[in-house]
N, C-alpha and C positions, 0 to 999 in steps of 0.2 A: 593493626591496620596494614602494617606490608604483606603479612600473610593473603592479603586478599587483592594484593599490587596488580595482578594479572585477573582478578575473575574479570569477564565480561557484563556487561546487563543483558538480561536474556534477549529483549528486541531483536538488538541486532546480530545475535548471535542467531535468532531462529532468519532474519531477513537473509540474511550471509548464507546461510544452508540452502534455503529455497531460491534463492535468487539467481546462481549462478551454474550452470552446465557445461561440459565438453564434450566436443563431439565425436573425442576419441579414445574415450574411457569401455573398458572391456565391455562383451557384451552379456546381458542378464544371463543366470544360469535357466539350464533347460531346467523343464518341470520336473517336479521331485515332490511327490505325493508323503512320504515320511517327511522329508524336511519340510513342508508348508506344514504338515501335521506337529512338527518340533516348536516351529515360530511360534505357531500359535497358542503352544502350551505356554511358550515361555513369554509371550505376553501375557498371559492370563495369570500369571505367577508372577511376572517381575513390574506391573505399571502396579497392582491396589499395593505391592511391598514396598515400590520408591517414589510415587508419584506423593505430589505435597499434601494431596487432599486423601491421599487412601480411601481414595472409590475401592469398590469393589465387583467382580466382575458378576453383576445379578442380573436382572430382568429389565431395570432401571436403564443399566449402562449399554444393555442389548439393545433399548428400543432406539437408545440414542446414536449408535454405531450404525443402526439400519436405516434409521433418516440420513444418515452421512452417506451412508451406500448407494442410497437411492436415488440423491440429490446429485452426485459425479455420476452414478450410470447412465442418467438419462435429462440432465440440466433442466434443458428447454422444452422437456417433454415432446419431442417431435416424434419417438418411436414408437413407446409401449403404450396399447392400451391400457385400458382401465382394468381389464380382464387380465391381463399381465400383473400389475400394480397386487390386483388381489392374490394372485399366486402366490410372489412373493410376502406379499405382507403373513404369509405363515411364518415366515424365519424371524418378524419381526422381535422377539420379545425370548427367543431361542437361541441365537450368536452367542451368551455364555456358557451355554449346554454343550452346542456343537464342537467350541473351541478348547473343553474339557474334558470331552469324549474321543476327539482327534478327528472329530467329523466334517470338515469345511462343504457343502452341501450350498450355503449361500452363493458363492460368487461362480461357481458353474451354472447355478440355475439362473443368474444373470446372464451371463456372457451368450448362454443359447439362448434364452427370449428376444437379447437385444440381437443380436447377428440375423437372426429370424423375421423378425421386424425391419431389419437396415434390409435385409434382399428384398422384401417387399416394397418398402419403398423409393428403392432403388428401380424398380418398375414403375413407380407410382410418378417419379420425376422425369422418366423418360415419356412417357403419357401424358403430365400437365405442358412441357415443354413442347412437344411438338403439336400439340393444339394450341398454344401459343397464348399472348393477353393483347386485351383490350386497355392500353396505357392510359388511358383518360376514365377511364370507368370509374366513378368514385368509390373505394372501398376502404375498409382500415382491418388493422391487425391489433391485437394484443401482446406486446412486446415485454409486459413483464411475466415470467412463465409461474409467479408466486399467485398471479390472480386469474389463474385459468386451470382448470381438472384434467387428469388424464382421459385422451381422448377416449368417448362411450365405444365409436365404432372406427371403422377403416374409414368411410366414408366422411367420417369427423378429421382424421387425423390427415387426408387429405385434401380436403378445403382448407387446413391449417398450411401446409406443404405449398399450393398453390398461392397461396394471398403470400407465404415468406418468399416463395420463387419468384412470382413477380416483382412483387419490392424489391429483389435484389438485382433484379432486371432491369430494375429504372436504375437503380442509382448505378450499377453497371455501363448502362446506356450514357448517363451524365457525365460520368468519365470518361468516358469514349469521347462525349463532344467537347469536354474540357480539353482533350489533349488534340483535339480538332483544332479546338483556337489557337492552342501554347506554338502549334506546329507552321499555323498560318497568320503572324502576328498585324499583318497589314486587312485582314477582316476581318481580327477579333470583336472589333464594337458592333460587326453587322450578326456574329452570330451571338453577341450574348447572351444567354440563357436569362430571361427573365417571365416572370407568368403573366402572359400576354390577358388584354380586355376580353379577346373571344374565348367561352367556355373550353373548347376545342386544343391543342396543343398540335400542331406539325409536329408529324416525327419523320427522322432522316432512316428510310427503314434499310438501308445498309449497314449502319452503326448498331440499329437497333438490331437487326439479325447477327452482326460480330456479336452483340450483349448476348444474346440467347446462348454462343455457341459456348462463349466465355462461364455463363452460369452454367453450365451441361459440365463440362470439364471441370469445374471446379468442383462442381456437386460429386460429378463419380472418383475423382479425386479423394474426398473427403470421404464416402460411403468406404470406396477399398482401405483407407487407412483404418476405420472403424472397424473393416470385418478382422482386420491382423491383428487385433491388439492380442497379446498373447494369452494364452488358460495364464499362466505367473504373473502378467500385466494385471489382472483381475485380482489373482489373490494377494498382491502387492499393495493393492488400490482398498481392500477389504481388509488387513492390516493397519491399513494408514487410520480406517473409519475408527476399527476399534479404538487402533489411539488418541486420537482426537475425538473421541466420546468423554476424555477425561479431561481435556481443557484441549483449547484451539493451537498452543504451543507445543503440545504434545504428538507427535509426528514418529512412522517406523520410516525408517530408513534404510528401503534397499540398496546391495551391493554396491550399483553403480550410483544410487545418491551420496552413499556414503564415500566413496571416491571421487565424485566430484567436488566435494566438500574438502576433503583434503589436497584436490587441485587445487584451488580456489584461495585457500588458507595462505598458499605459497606463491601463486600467479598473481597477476596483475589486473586489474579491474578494466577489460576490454571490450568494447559493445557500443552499449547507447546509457547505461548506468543508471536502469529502473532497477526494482528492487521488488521483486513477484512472487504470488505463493497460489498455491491451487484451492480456491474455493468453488466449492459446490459443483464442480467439474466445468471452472472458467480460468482461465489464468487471470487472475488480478494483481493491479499496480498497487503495490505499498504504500511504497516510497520514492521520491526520485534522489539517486546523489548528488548531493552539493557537487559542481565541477564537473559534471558530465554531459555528453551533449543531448542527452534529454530535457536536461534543466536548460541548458543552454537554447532551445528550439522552442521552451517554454508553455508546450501543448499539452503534452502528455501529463497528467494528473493522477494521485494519490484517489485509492477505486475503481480507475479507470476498468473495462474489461477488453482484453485483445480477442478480437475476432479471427482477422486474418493476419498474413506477414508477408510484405512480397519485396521482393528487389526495385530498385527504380524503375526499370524498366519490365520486369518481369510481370509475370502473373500471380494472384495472390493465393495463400495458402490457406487454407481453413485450419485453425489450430486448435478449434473447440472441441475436439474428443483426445488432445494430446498430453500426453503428461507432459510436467511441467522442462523434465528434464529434454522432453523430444522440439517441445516450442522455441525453447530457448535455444537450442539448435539451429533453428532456424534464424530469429532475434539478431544474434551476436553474427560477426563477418570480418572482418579485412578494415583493418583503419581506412577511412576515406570514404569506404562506400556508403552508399545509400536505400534504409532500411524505411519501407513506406508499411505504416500501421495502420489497421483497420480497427477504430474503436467504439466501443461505445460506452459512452460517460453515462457517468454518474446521475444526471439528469435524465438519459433516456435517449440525448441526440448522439449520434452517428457521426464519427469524423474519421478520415484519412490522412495520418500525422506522421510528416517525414521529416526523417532525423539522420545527420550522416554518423557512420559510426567513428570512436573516436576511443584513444584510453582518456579514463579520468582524469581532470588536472588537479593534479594534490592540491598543489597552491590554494584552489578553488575552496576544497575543504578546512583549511586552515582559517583559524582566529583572524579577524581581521579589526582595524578600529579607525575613526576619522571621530571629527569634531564638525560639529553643530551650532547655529545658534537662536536662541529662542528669540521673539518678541523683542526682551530687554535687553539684547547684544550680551546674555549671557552665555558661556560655551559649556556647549553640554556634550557630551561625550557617549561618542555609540559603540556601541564592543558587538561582533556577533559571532555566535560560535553556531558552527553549521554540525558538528559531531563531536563527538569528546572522545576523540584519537588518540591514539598509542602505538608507535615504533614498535613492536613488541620483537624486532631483531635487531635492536639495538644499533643498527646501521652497518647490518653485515653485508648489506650488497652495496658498498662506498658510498649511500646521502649521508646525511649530518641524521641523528635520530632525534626525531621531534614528539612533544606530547604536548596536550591540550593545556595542562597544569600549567607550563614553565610559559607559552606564547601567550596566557592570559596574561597571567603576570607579568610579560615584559609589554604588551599592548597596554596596560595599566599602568603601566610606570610611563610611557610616553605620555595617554590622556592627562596624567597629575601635574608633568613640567607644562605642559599646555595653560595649565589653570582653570583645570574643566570644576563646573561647579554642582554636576552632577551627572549622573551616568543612567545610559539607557540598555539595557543589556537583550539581547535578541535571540532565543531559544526558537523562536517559529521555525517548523519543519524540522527540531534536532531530532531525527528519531535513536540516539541515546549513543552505546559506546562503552569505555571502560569507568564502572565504578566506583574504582579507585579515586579515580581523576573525576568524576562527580563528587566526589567528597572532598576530594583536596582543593578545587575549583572552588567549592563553598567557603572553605579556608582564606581564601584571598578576601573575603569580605566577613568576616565572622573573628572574634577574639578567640578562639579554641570552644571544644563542649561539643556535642554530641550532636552527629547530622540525618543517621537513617539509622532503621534497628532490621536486621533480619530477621526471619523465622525459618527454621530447616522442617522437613518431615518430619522430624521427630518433635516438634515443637521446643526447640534449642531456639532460644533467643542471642542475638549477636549486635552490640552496639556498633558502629562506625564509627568515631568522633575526629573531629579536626584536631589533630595533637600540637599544630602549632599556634600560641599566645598572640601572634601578630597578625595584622592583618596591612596590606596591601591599599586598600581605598575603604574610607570609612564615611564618606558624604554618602546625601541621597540617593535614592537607588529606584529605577523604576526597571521591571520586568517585561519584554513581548514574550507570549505564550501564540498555538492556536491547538486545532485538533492533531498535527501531527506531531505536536511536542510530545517524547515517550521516552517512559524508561529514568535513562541516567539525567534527561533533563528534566524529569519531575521530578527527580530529588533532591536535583537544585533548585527547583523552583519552590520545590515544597517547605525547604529549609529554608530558606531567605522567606518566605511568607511567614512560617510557624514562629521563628526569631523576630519577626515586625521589622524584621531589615530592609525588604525591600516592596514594592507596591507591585502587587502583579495584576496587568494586562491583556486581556486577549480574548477569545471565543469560549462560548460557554461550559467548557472541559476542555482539557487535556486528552491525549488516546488513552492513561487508565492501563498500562502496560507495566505491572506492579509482579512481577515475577521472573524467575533466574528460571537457566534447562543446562542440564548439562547431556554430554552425549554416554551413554552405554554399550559398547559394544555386546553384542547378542553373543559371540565366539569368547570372549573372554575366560567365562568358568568351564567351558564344556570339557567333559573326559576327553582326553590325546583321542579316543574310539572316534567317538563322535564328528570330531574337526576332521579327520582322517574320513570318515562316512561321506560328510554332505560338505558342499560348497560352504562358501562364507554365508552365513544368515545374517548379516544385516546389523543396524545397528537402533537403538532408540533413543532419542532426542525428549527429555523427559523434563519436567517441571517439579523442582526439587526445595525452591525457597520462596522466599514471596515477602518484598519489600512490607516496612510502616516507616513512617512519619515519627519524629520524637512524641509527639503529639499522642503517638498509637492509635492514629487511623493509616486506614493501609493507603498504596496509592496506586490496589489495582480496581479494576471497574468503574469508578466512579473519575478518576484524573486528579489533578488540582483543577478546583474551582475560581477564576482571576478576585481579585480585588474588583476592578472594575472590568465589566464585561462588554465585550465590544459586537456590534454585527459584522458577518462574516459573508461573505458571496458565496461561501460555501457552509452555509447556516442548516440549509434543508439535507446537508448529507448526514447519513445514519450509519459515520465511523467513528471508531474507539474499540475498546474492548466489551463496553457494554453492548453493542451491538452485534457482537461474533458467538458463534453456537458454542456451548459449555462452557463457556468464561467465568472462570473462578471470582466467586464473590469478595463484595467489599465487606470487611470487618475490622476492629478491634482489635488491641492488646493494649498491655498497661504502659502508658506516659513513663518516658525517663525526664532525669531533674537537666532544666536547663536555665542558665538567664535569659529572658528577653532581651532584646536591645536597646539602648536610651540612648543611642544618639542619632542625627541626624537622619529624618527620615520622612518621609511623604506622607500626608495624613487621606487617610483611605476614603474616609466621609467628604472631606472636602475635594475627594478628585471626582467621586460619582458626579458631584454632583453641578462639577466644570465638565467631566465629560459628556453629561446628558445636553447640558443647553448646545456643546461644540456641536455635538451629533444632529441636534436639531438644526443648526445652521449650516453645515457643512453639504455644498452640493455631491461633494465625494461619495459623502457615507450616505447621501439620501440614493444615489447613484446602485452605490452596493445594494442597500435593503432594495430598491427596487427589483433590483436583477435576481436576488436572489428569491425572492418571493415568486417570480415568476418562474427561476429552475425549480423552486418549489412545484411549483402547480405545474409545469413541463414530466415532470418525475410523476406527479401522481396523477395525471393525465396520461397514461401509457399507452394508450389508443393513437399508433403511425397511421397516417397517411400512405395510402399504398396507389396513388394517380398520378401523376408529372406535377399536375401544378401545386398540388400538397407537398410534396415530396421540396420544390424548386420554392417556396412559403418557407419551407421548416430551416432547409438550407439560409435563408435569407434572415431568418430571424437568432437562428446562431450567432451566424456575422454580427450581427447587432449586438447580441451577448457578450462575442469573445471583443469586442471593444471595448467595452464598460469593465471588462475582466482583465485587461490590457495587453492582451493578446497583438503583435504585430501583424498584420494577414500580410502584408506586402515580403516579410522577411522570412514566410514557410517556404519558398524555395529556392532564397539566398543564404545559404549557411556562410557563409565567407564575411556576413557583416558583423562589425567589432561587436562586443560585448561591451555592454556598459559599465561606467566606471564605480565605486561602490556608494558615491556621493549623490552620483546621475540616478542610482536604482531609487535612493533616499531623500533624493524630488520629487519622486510620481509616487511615493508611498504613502498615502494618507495615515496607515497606523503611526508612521513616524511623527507628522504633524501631528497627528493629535497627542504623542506622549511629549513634544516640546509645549505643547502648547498646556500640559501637566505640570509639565519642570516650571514651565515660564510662571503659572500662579500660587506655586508653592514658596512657601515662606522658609524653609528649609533649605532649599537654593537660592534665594535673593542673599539669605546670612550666610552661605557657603561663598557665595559670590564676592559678597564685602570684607570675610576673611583672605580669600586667595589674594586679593588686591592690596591688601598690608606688607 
């Protein structure tokens, strides 16, 4: 067990990698046609020899590198035809041959179709624009780019160009008259924007021509960053595909990734404390940190996708053709300041979410615990762990060193002198940490025996077990789960389920993030010749073990499924692992020996089936299902409104959402107001009520109740 004191769970080891940039990290090496010829071999030889699944690099893993290729070249399909699309699609099923022969031929013949296509439509924008739109004209767009084909002709791909310029024209426009109001606050009620009885909309066409000028600059903004992305930006980005043909963890990592990485290791967590990775050539929201002023601001959401980035005051950025390390460049700033995000969620609606930048407050991530009480004036006790942390420098820059293990266990030993008569434990959003400290965590509730089993690539099996007899709190025990539980907190959840220790609650999986990566440097074995020849090549970020369950079911793909399954507002999103491209399946290995647990504990039948009638009564949770059923249908209704009063409709009925969602609207541009306290968060929580309202019918805590009082 101490042998493995320090491994990480891979989660947050690959979020930590992708999450974090400087913007003063050396610059990429120039092109070097041998050495992109080296990389490449030595991917083709080092992922089927250490990767967990031992792919191999055939026709199979070709096709699936060149869907990755093609899905960051070109996202939203705005550029290439279809006629383009079929050029390419000859390399489709050939990327193993090429990267064997030392022939990289793919990502050139990219970079000139698109650069080809961006000057054309770089013409093509300056000609929708100065013919200008009809703001009231009813039209709509297709906003999700999964249900729309590479445009047939020019003419196609320009009516596409036009209906997104104008959209962006209005909601340009909107901002423009919103900061009309903020600026003139004694006629804010006469100019508020609402969609008036006559079909028709006034527009202030002053504002509406700043909009124009503002989409023009932004546009060719965006076009010139596009046409510089470097010939090595390309074949860095076609590297990354191959990789990630072999599972979504799986990632190459150039020079200066891998340098920001070991910035980052050693810095301090400074920005707004999302947690981002580059999908399908978008930057997407992970995760947000506990303690940071993302969570703090409360908007910004796991999926989320960033569009633009601008200053408070500034103008905004387009960051959808940037890698991740150039976005985040922009992102991160100066404690204090004020970083305004253009996004668009998960649902499909459009938000403008400002956050000031801040460092993370540790505190924030640390264990926390208070006391509850149900119905019967029993006290029930809440523990929540937001990550399963580790000092891992021992408190060499003068704090005290702290870890997950020892602050549960001292939040436990307070709960017990309380006389709590059962305990509510809080995983939602852990997405994981060191698990070490998953296993020893499990410890505190468990008599000793065996908590997760490993598998390495070579199929070497690896117990975990809790080597200590004792156990810290032995009453009832009820579990919160949802989708962004991952990693090291599914193997506490999974162990406390599989043991019959504790009842787990939540959404209907887990994220399903059931595997370790370690990193490989590309320079490590190379002849002195070699290293002395070419710059650094890089490093790879690899996928080498892969959790199971005592059980011997694994716990990647599929997550832990709750005891009792709850609705979610975020029911209709389509995340975990089973939802991400290559994601290594769920499987089997064989059961180790363990005891179940025979004491005190929640009976699983009997909570369904208190939670089904609570849920039926509860305006809360009728609250939730409503709303989300309709991000449901928001999301699969991906036809925008591209006219004022749709556009100023869609706006309106947000609003409506992010209330039901609990969203503040009054506190998006007071950062200054207090944070709530952890008792205040666990008033407006319905999960909470409804797991007292578990504790309060359970017969398990009424006897725990009557003991503690002796």
């Amino acid at each position: 067990m101490r042998l493995h004191r320090f491994l990480i769970s891979g989660f947050l080891l690959s979020l930590l990698i992708s999450s974090f940039a400087h913007s003063k990290t050396a610059p990429p090496p120039e092109f070097d046609a041998d050495r992109n010829r080296l990389i490449a071999s030595m991917l083709c030889h080092q992922l089927p020899a250490q990767h967990f699944s031992h792919k191999t690099c055939n026709d199979r893993m070709s096709r699936a590198a060149y869907d990755l290729y093609l899905k960051q070249l070109d996202p939203r399909k705005q550029f290439l035809l279809a006629s383009d699309v079929q050029q390419l699609n000859e390399f489709g099923d050939k990327i193993d041959d090429e990267v064997k022969e030392g022939h990289l031929l793919l990502p050139d013949a990219g970079r000139g179709l698109l650069n080809r296509r961006a000057k054309e439509v770089g013409k093509m924008i300056k000609e929708i624009l100065a013919a200008g739109f009809d703001p009231n004209r009813e039209e709509s767009l297709q906003s999700d780019p999964d249900k729309i084909t590479w445009a047939a002709s020019k003419e196609e791909l320009r009516e596409r160009w036009r209906l997104s310029l104008k959209l962006e024209t209005i909601e340009t426009y909107l901002e423009e008259r919103d900061n009309e109001q903020k600026k003139d606050a004694a006629k804010k009620s006469e100019k508020k924007l609402t969609p008036p009885a006559e079909e028709r909309i006034t527009v202030d066409q002053k504002l509406w021509k700043a909009a124009l000028e503002k989409v023009r600059k932004k546009n060719d903004q965006y076009l010139s960053r596009l046409r510089k992305i470097s010939r090595q930006e390309h074949c860095n980005r076609y590297f990354e595909a191959i990789a990630k043909s072999f599972d979504p963890h799986t990632d190459y990592m150039a020079p200066e990734s891998k340098e920001d990485f070991d910035i980052h290791m050693s810095g301090s967590l400074e920005g707004i404390g999302a947690l981002l990775r580059e999908d399908d050539g978008h930057i997407k929201v992970v995760n947000i940190i506990p303690g940071s002023p993302a969570a703090a601001q409360g908007q910004l959401q796991a999926e989320d996708i960033i569009l633009a980035v601008a200053e408070k005051d500034g103008e905004p950025v387009d960051i959808s053709s940037m890698s991740i390390r150039e976005a985040v460049a922009y992102i991160r700033g100066p404690k204090g300041t004020e970083v305004r995000l253009t996004v668009v969620q998960s649902d499909g609606s459009r938000l403008v979410i400002p956050i000031i930048r801040d460092v993370v407050k540790l505190e924030e991530t640390f264990v926390k615990s208070t006391v509850l009480k149900d119905d019967k004036g029993h006290k029930i006790g809440y523990l929540k762990i937001p990550t399963f942390y580790r000092d891992f420098s021992g408190g060499q820059h003068g704090d005290a060193s702290r870890n997950v293990t020892d602050d549960t266990r001292s939040e436990l030993r307070k709960l017990k002198k309380k006389g709590i008569a059962g305990l509510i434990l809080d995983l939602r959003n852990n997405g994981g940490g060191s698990l070490a400290d998953a296993v020893e965590v499990s410890g505190l509730f468990l008599p000793g025996g065996p908590v997760v089993q490993i598998k390495n690539s070579e199929g070497q099996m690896l117990v975990l077990e809790d080597e200590d007899n004792g156990l810290v709190y032995d009453g009832p025990m009820l579990v919160l789960v949802n989708q962004f539980a991952a990693s090291a907190s599914e193997i506490l959840a999974g162990a406390l389920q599989d043991y019959g220790r504790a009842l787990i609650v939540g959404g209907a999986h887990t994220h399903g993030k059931g595997t370790v990566q370690t990193l490989v440097d590309l320079n490590r074995n190379l002849p002195l010749l070699f290293r002395r020849k070419y710059d650094d090549l890089g490093a790879l970020k690899i996928t080498i073990q892969k959790f199971y369950r005592i059980t011997g079911s694994s716990t990647q793909y599929k997550g832990i499924i709750p005891d009792v399954v709850l609705p979610s507002i975020l029911d209709y999103l389509e995340t975990g692992e089973q939802y991400l491209d290559n994601s290594l399946p769920w499987d089997q290995v064989a059961p180790v020996k363990y005891k179940p647990w025979h004491g005190a504990r929640l009976d699983s039948n009997e909570a369904r089936l208190k939670s089904a009638s609570y849920l039926a009564a509860s305006k809360k949770f009728q609250k939730i299902q409503t709303e989300s059923l309709r991000a449901k249908a928001r999301k699969e209704d991906s036809m925008v409104p591209v006219y004022l009063a749709g556009v100023l409709q869609e706006r309106k009925e947000l609003k409506e959402a992010e209330k039901i969602g609990g969203v503040d609207e009054e506190a998006d541009d007071e950062p200054g107001i207090e944070k709530k306290s952890l008792d205040e968060e666990l008033a407006d929580d319905p999960y909470a009520d409804l797991s007292l309202h578990l504790m309060d019918s359970s017969a398990a805590v009424a006897q725990a109740a009557a003991r503690s009082k002796k």
